[in-house]
FIPA-963335 format. One record per atom (N, C-alpha, C): x, y, z; residue in three letters. Coordinates in pm, whole numbers, plus 50000, padded with zeros to 5 digits. Last residue first. Example, Ala and Ser with C-alpha at 12.3 -4.5 7.8 and 13.67 -1.06 7.14 Angstrom:
<recs>
512854977550708SER/513674989450714SER/512905000350787SER/513194943150780ALA/512304955050780ALA/513204967050780ALA/
</recs>
This chain:
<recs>
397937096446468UNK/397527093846551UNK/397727079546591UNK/398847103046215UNK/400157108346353UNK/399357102046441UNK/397337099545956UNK/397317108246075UNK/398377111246204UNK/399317083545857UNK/399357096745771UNK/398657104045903UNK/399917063346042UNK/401367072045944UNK/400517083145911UNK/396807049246018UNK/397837060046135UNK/398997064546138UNK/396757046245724UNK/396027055345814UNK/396667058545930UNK/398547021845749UNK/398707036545621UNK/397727049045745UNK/397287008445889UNK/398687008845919UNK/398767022445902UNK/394667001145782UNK/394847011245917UNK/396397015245939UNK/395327013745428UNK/395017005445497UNK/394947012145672UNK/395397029545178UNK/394677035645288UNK/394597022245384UNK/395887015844948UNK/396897021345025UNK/396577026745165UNK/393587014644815UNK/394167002744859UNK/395337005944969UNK/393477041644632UNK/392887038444802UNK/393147026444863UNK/395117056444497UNK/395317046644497UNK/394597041244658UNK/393477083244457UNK/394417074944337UNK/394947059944379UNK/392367085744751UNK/391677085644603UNK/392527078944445UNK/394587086344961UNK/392957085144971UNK/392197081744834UNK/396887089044845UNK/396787079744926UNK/395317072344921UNK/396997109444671UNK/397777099144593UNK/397187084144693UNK/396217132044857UNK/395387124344753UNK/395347115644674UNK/398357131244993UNK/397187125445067UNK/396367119644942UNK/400207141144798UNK/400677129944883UNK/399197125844945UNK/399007164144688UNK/399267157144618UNK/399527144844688UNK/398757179444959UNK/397967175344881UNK/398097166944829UNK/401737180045024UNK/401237173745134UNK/399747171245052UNK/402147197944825UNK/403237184044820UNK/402407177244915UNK/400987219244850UNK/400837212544753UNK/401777198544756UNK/401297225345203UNK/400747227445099UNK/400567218544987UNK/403637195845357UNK/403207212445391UNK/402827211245223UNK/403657165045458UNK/404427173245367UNK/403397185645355UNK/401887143945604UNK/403347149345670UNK/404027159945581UNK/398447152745629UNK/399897151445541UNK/400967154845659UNK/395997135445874UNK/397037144645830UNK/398287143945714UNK/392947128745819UNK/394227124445780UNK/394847136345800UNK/390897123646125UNK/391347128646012UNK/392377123245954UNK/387867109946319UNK/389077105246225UNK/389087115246102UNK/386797128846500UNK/387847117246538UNK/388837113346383UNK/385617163946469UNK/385717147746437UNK/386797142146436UNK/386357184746540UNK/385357175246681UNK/385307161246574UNK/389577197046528UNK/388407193946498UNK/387847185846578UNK/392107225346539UNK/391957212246608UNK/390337205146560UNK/395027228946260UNK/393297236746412UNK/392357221846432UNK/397857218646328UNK/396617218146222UNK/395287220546348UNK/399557254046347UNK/399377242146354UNK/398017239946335UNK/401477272946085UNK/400477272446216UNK/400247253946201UNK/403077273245861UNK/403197288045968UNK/402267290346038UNK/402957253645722UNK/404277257745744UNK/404507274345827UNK/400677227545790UNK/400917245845726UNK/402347246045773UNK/399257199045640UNK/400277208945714UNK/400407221245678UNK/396197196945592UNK/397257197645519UNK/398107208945597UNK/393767171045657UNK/394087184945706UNK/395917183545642UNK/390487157245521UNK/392197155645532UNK/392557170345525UNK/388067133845580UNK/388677150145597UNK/390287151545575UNK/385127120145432UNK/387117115945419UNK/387957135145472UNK/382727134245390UNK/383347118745482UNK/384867113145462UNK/382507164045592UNK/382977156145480UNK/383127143245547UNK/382197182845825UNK/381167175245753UNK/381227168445609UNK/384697190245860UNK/383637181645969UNK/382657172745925UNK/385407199345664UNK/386337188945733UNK/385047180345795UNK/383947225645654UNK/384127216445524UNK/384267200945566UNK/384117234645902UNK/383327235645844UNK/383127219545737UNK/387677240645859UNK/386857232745962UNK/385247228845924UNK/388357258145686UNK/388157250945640UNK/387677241945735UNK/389347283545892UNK/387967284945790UNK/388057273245716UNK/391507270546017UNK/390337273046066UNK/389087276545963UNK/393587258145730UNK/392837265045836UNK/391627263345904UNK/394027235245546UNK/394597238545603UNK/394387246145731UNK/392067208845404UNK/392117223845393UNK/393497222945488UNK/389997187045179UNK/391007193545226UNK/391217208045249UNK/387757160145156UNK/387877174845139UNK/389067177245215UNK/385527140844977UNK/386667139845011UNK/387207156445045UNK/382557125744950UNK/383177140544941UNK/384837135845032UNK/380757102544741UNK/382187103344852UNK/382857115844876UNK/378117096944668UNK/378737099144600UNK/380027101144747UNK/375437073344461UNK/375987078744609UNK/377377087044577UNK/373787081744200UNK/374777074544248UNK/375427076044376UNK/373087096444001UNK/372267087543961UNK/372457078444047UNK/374507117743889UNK/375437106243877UNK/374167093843892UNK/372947139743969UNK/373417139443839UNK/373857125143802UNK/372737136844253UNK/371577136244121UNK/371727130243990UNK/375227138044313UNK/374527127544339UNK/373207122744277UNK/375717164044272UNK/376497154444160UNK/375537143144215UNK/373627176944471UNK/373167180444285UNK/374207167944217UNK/374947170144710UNK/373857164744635UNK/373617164644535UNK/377327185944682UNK/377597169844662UNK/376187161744645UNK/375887209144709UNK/376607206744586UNK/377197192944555UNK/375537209344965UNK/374187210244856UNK/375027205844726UNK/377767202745075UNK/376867192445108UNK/375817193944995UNK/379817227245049UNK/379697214344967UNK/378737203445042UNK/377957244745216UNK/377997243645044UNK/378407231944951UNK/378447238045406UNK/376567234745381UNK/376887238245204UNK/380917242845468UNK/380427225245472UNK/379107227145418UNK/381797265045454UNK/382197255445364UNK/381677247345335UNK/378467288445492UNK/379857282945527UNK/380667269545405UNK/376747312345644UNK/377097301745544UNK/378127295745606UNK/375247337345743UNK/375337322445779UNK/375367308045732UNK/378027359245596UNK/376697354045647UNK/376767340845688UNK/381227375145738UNK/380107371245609UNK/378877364245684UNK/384447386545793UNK/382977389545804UNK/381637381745700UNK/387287368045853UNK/386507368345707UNK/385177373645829UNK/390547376045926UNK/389447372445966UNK/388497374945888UNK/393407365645739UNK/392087372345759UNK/391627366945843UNK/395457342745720UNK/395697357045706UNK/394967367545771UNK/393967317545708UNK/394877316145739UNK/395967329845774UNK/390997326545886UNK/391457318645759UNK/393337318645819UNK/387957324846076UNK/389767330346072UNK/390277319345960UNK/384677339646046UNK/385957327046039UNK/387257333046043UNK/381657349146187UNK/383467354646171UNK/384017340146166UNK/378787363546059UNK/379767343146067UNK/380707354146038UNK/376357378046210UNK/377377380446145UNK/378057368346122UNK/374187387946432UNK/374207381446269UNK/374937376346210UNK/375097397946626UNK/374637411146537UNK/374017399746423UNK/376787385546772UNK/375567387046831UNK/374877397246754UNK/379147386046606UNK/378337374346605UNK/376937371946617UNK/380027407446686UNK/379647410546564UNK/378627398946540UNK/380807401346980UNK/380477416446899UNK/379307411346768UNK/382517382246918UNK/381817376546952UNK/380507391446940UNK/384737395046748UNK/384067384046726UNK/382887382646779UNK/385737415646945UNK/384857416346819UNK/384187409746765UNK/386657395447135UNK/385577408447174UNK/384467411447091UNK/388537381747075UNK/387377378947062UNK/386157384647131UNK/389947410446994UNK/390207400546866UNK/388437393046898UNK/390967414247180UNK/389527424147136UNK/389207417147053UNK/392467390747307UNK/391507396347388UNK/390607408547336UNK/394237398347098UNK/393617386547073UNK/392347385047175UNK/395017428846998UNK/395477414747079UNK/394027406447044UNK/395037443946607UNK/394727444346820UNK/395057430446875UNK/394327446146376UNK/395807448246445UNK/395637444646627UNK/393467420046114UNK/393117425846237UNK/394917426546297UNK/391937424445852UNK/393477420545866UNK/393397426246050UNK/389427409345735UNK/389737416445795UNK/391127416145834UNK/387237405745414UNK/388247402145485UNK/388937410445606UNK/383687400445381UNK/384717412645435UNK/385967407545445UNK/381497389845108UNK/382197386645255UNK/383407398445242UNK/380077383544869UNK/379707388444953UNK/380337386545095UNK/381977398544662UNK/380707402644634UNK/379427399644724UNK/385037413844612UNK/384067405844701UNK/382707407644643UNK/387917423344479UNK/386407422544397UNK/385657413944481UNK/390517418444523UNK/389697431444585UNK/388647431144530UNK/391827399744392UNK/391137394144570UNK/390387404444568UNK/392707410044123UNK/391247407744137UNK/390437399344317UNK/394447423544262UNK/393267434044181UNK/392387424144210UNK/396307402744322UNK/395867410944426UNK/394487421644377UNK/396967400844041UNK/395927386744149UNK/395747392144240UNK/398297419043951UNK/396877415043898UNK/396617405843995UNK/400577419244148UNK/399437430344157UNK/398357425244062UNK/400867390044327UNK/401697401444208UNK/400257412644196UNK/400977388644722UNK/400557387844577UNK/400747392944482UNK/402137395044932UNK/403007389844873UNK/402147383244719UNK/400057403545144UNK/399867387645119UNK/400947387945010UNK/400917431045178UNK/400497422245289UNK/400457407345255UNK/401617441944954UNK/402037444245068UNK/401907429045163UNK/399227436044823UNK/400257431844749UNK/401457430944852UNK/397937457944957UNK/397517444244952UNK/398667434544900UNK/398787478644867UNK/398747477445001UNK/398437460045060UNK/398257479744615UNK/399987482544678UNK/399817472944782UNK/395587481444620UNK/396727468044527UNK/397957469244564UNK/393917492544880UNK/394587496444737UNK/395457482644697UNK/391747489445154UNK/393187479945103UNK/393507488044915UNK/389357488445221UNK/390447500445278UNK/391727498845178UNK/388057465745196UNK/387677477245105UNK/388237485745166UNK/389287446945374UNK/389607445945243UNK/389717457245161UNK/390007464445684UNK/388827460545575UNK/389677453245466UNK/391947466045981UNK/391987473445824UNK/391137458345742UNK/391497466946320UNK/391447464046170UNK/391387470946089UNK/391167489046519UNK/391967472646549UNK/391867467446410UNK/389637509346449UNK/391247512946472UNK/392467499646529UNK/387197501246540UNK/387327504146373UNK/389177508846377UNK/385667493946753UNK/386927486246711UNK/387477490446580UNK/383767512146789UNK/384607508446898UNK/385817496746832UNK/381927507746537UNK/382857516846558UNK/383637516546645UNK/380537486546478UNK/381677481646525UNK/382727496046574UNK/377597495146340UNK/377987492346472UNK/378827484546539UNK/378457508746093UNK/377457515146196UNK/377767508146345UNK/380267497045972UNK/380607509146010UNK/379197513746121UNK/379267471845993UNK/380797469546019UNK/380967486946048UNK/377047468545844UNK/377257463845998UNK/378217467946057UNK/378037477645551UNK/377497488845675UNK/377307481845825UNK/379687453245512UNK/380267470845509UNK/379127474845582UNK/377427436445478UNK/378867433945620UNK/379067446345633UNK/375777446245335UNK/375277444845445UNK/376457442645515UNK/377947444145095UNK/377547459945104UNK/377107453345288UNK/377457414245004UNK/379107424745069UNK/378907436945143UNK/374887400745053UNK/375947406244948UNK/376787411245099UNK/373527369145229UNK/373067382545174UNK/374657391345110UNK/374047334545115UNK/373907347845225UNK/374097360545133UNK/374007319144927UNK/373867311145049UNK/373867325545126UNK/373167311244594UNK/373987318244711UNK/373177315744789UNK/374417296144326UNK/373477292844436UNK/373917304044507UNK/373787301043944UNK/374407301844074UNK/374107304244173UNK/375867287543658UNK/374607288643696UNK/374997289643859UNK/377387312643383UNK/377447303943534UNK/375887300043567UNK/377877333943219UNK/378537318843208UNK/378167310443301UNK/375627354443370UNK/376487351243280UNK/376547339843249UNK/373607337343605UNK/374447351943573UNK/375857348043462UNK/371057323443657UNK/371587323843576UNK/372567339143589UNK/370367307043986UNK/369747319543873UNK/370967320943781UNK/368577276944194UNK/370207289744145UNK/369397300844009UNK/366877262444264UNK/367417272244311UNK/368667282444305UNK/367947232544080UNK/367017242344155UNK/367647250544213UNK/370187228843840UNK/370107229843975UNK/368907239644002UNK/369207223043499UNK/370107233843587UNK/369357231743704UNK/370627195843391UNK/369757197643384UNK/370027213343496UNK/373157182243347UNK/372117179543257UNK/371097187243252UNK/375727201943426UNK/374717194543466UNK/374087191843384UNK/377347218443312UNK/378177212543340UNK/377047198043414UNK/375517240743174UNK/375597229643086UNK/376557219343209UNK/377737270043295UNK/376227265343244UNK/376627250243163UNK/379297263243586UNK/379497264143461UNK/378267261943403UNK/378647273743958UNK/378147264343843UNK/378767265643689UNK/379407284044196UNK/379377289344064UNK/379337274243981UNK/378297298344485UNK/378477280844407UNK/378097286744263UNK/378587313044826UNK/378057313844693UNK/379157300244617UNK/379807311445056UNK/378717318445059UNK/378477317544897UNK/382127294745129UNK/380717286345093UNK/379467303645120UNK/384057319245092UNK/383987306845217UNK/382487305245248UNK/384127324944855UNK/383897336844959UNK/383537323445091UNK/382927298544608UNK/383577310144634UNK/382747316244776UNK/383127271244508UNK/382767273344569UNK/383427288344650UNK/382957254844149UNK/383507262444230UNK/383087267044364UNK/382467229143873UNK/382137241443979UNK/383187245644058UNK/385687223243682UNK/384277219243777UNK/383777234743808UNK/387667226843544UNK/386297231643470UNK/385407226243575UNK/391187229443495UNK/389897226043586UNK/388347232643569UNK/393587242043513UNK/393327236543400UNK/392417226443429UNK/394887267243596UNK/395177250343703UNK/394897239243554UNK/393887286043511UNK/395237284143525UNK/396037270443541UNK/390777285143472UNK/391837284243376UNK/393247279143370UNK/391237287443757UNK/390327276043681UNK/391157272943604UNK/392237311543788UNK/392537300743843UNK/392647284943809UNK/389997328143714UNK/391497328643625UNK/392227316243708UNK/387937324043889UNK/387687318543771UNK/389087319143674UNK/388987329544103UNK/388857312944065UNK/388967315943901UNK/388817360044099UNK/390687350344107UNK/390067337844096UNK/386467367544057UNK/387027364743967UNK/388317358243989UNK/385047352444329UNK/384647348344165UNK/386077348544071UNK/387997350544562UNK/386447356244506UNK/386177348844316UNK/388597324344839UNK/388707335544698UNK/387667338444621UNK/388037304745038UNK/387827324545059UNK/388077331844936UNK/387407278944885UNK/387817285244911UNK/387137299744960UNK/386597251044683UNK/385967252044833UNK/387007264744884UNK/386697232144402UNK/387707246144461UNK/386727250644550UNK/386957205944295UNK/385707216544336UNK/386567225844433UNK/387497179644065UNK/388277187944212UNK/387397198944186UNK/385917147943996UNK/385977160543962UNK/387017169144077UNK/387247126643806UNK/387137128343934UNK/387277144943994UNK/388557117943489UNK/387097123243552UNK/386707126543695UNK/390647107143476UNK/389887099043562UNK/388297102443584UNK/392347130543419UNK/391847118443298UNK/390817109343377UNK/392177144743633UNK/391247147843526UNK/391257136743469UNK/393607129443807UNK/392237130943842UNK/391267135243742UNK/395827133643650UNK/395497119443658UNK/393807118143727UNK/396547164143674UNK/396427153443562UNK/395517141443615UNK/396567164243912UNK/395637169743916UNK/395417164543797UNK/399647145843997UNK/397717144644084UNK/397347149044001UNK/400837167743809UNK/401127154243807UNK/399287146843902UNK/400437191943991UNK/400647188343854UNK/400027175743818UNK/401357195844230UNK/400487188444232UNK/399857188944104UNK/404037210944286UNK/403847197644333UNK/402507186644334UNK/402857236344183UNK/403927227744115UNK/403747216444175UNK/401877253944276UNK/400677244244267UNK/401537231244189UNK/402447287844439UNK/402827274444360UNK/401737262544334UNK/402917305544619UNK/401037305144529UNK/401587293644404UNK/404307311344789UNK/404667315944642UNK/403427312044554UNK/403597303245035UNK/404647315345045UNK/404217321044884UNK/402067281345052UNK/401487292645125UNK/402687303745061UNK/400857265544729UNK/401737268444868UNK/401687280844921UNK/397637255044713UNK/398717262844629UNK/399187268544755UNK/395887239644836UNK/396277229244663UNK/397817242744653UNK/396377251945094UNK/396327238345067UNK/396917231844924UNK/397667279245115UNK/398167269445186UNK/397687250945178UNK/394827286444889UNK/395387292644972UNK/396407280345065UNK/392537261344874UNK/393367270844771UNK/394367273244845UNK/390467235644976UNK/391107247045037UNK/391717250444899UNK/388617213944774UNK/389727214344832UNK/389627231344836UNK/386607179144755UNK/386807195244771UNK/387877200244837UNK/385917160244499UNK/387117161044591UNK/387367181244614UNK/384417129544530UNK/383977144544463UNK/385727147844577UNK/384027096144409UNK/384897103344495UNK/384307122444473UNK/380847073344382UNK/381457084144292UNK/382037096244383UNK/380537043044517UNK/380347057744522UNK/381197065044460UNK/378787017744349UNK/379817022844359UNK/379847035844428UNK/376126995944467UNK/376457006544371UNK/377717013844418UNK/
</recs>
């Protein structure tokens, strides 16, 4: 029986370039995956509402995987049948994987106070201020400020409180990831257990084994990488690719959406191409 490709991907420095939030160079891919039916599943730190204008934007109707795998927005109907364990909110059908936003905010003021002058919160942040910092236009910066359940942290201190805090907060409960900007506060979720439940439900659905293919760029996409069976890490143009415990990745030689579009042209649009030759060009290894 055939396996049916699923293709989860990073946002931020992966499908959309790190400087200008472009997605231009992967036009053309994202066409040809739709006519193909091959679904793309947005695996990101962005919240409900920037996917869901995203969705729209890109011109993509799969699920979604929001706040770095702490919650799985479903479209109602996009299944035959609605996924155990999810609950209906609005338009969506929907899994969550850890407790809301509010429990980080009070962990974070009751017992981090010794570090509360090494970071600035999300929920400190105004649309100036934010807009400031990540070079976002002010409606897409409005809607990053809508979490529902993870903290972003813009941390000011060295790197010696850096894993002070970390490890601080860890021993409290807490999953600290480092994304490509943030350090993210949230529960004991993550990329990879979301797209694993969610590559089951298509596996239901399809009736059919199925092939997670996944891309990211950062440390908060490790998760995803590890536990995908095709990982492909996408150059950054302002860090190097964070290192993983599994042996075989692909690397792009081309940064953000050009380095997407190029892997996925390799791995999935035309996989004949994936030979070992092809494979060790694209990894470096």
């Amino acid at each position: 029986m055939t396996s049916r490709p699923l293709i989860f991907t990073d946002i931020d420095g992966t499908l959309l370039d790190h400087f200008d939030y472009s997605f231009n160079h992967a036009i053309d891919v994202i066409e040809e995956l739709n006519e193909r039916h091959i679904p793309i599943i947005a695996n990101t730190s962005k919240t409900f509402a920037e996917m869901e204008k995203l969705q729209q934007t890109i011109g993509i109707n799969s699920p979604f995987i929001s706040e770095n795998g702490a919650v799985i927005y479903i479209p109602i109907g996009y299944f035959d049948e609605q996924p155990k364990d999810t609950v209906t909110q609005g338009y969506y059908w929907v899994k969550e994987f850890c407790p809301p936003r509010q429990h980080w905010l009070d962990l974070l003021a009751q017992q981090a106070v010794e570090f509360e002058d090494e970071y600035v919160g999300f929920s400190s942040f105004s649309v100036e201020e934010l807009c400031e910092v990540t070079d976002l236009a002010p409606d897409k910066a409005r809607l990053a400020l809508v979490r529902h359940y993870s903290e972003p942290l813009l941390w000011k201190g060295d790197d010696v409180r850096k894993q002070e805090f970390i490890a601080h907060m860890t021993s409290l409960g807490a999953h600290m990831l480092q994304g490509g900007r943030f350090l993210h506060i949230g529960g004991e979720s993550d990329k990879g257990k979301a797209m694993n439940w969610l590559a089951q439900v298509y596996a239901n659905h399809y009736q059919a084994p199925v092939t997670t293919v996944a891309l990211g760029d950062s440390g908060n996409d490790s998760a995803m990488l590890e536990a995908a069976d095709i990982a492909i890490q996408i150059k950054s143009p302002t860090h190097d690719f964070p290192v993983l415990r599994k042996k075989q990745t692909i690397k792009s030689q081309e940064c953000d959406s050009k380095g997407w579009a190029e892997c996925i042209t390799a791995t999935v649009l035309t996989p004949s191409l994936v030979t070992s030759s092809t494979s060790a060009s694209l990894t470096g290894a």
